[in-house]
C-alpha positions as CSV (number, residue, x, y, z in Angstrom):
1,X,0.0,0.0,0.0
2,X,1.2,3.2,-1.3
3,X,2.6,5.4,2.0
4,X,3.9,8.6,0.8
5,X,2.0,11.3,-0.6
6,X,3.9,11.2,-4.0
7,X,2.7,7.2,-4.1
8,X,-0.4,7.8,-3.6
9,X,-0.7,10.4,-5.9
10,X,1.1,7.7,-8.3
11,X,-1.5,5.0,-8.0
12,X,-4.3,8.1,-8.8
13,X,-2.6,8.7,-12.2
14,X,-2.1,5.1,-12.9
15,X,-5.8,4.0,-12.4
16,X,-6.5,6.9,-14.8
17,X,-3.6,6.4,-17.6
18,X,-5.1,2.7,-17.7
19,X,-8.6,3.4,-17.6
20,X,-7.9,5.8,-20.4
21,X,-5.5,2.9,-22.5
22,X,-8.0,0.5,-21.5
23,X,-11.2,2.2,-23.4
24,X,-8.8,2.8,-26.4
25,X,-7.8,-0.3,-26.9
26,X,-11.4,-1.2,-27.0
27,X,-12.2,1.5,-29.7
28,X,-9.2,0.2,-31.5
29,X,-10.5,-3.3,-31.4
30,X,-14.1,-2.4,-32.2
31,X,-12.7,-0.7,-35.3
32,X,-10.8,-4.0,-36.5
33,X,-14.1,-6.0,-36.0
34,X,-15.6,-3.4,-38.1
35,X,-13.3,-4.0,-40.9
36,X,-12.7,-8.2,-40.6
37,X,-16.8,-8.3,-40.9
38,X,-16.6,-6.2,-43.8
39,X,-14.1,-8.2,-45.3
40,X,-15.8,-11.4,-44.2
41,X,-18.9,-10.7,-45.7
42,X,-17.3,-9.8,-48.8
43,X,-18.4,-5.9,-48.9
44,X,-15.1,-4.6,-50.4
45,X,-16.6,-1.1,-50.5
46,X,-17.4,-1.2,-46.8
47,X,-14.2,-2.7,-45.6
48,X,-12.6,0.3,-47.4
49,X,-14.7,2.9,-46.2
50,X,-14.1,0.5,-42.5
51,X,-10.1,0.4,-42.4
52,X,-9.8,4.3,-43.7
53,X,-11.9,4.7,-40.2
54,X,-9.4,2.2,-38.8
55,X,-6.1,3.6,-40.0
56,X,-5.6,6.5,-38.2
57,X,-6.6,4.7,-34.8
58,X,-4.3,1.4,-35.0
59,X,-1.6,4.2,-35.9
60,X,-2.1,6.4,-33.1
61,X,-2.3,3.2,-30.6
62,X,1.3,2.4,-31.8
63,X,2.5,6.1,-31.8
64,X,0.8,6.5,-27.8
65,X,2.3,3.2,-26.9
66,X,-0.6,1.0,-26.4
67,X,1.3,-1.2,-29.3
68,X,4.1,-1.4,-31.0
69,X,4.6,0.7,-33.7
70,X,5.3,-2.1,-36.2
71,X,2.4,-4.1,-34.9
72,X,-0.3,-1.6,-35.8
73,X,2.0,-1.0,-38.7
74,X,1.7,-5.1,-39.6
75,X,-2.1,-4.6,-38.5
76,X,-3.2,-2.1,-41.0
77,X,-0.7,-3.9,-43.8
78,X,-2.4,-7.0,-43.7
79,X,-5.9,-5.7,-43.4
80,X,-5.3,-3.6,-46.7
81,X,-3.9,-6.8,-47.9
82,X,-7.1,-9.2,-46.8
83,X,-9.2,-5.9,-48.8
84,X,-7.4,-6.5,-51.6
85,X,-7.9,-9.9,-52.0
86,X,-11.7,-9.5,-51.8
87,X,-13.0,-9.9,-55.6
């Protein structure tokens, strides 16, 4: 248990830095889903129109930290590649 002022102050700012990561990872994901049901039901418009929604949220997770920045760069490569592939 956190003694010291400073500590306790610590522990405030960390239950808030993770509830803050924790409810953009969600967004993130909800995002992806967005795009792999596009892709899944075979709406190539709509999984466009999906990952340029996604884009610029997997990239900001990986430029804030809450990935790494070549994950969300392998993320977003291989759902453009998955849209591609869509006929």
């Amino acid at each position: 248990m956190a003694n010291t002022s400073s500590a306790k102050k610590m522990v405030r700012k960390i239950e808030r830095r993770t509830a803050r990561n924790r409810d953009q990872k969600t967004k993130m994901r909800t995002f992806i889903r967005r795009v792999d049901e596009a892709i899944s039901g075979g709406d190539k418009a709509g999984a466009e129109t999906a990952l340029r929604a996604a884009q610029p949220m997997i990239a900001r997770a990986g430029q804030k930290g809450l990935m790494h920045k070549k994950t969300a760069s392998r993320k977003i490569s291989r759902l453009s590649k998955r849209i591609s592939a869509i006929v």
